[in-house]
N, C-alpha and C positions, 0 to 999 in steps of 0.2 A: 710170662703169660700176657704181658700189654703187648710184646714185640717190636721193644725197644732195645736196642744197643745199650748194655752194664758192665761194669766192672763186679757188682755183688747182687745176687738177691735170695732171696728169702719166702717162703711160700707156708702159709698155713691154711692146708684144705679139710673143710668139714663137710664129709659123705653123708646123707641123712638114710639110713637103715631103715628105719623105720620109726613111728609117731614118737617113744621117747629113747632110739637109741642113733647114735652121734659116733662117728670115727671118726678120728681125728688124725690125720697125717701131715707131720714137718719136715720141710727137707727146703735145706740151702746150699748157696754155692761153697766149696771150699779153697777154689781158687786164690791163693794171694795176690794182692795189687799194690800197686804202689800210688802212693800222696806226694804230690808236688805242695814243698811248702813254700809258696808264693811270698813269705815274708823275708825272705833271704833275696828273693831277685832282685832288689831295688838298685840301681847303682851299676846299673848292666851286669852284675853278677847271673850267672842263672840259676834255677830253683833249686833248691835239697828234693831231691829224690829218698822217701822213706817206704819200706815194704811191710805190709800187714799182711797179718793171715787174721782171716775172717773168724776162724773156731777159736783163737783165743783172744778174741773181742767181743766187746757187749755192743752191738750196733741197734740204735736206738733214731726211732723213726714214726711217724703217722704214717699205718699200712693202706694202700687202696683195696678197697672193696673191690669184687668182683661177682656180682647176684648169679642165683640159680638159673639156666640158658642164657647170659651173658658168654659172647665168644670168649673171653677168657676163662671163665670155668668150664666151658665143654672143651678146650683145651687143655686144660689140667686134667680133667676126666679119663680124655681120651690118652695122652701121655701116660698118665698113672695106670689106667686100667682098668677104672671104677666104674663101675655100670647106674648107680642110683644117683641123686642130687647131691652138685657139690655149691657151694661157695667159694670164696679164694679170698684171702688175705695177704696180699702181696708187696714187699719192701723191696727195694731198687735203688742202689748209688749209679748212678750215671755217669756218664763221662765227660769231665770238667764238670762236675755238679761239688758246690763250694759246702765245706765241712768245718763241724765244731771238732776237733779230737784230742781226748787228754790220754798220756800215759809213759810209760816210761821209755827212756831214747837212750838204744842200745846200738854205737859206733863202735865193730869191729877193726876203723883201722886207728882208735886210738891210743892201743898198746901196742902196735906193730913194730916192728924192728928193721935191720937192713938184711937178717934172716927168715923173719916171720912176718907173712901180710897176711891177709881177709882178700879172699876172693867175693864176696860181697857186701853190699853197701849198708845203709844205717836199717833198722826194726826198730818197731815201736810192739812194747809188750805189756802186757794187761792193758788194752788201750777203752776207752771209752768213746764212740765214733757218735755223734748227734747230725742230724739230718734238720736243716732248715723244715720247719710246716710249711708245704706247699699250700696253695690258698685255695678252701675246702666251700669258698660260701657258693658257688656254682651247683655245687654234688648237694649241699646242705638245705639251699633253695625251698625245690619242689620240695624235700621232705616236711621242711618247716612250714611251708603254706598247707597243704594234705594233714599236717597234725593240726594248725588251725582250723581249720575248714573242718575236721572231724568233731572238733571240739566244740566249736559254736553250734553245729549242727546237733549235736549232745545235749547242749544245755539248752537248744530251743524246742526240740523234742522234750526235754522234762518237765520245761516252764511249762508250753501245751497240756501233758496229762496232767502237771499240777492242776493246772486252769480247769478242766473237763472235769477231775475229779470230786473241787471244788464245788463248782456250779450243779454238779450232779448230787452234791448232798446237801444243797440252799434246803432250806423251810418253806416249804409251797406258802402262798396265800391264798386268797378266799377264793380264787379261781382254776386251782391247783395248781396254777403255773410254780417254777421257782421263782423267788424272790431274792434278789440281790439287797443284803443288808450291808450299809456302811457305815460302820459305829461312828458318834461326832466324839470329839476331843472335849476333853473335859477340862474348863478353863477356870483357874481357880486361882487365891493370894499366890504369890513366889513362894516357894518354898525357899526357906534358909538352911545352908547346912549348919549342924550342930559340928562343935568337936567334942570326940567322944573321950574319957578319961580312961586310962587304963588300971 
């Protein structure tokens, strides 16, 4: 939906039906790809090549958003088919985009024989793939000023009706106007505190 070049992604779109009813449709890629593990090249060797398949891995990521008439959800909409308001939720490994990944490493040519080989290279299986948090404070921004700005705007509006409501039920004086009364402070010995015994 960004219309980026990926190796993986992943889509979760919500159709709004109607006031409280929600569809929800998930589809991702199922394509396998392969991970260069970069910690093997050092010393002019060059990378391990390892192959993943996406459906038996848990790929784990901060999705972008995509809002309602954002080109990418009337993109999704229109691919999908969906005639009412979507959202988009979208997760994306890129290429040469640098990964956490745990899981187990399965080397078909380590029992091979001078009769038996593997015609393919290493799998990683139950793997757990994490995606660096790309840096959110740009998107997060305007949100978090707009939620200030609503807020303050909140509590200055209630201080106000407090205020009006207040002055609205003062005790007239002798000219019916209200009168502002404001009580004085009562100023007396220190009080000492006691301990109390149980």
């Amino acid at each position: 939906m960004s219309g980026h070049p990926c190796v993986f992604w992943r889509l979760r779109v919500v159709e709004h039906i109607a006031s409280r009813l929600q569809l929800v449709h998930e589809v991702a890629s199922p394509e396998p790809f392969e991970l260069a593990w970069v910690g093997s090249g050092e010393g002019g060797r060059p990378p391990v090549r390892v192959r993943l398949c996406p459906e038996a891995a848990r790929i784990q990521a901060a999705p972008v958003l995509h809002r309602e008439g954002t080109p990418g959800a009337l993109a999704a909409a229109r691919h999908l088919g969906l005639r009412g308001l979507v959202y988009v939720e979208e997760v994306m490994i890129r290429i040469g985009e640098s990964l956490s990944v745990e899981g187990i490493l399965e080397d078909p040519a380590e029992g091979q024989g001078p009769f038996r080989a593997a015609d393919r290279g290493m799998e990683l299986l139950d793997a757990t793939v994490r995606l660096e948090t790309r840096n959110i404070g740009p998107a997060l921004l305007p949100w978090a000023l707009g939620t200030v700005a609503a807020l303050m705007g909140g509590m200055g509006m209630a201080t106000y009706a407090a205020w009006r409501y207040h002055v609205a039920h003062l005790p007239p004086d002798h000219r019916g106007r209200a009168r502002l009364v404001v009580p004085q402070p009562e100023i007396g010995p220190p009080q000492i505190p006691h301990r109390r015994l149980p």
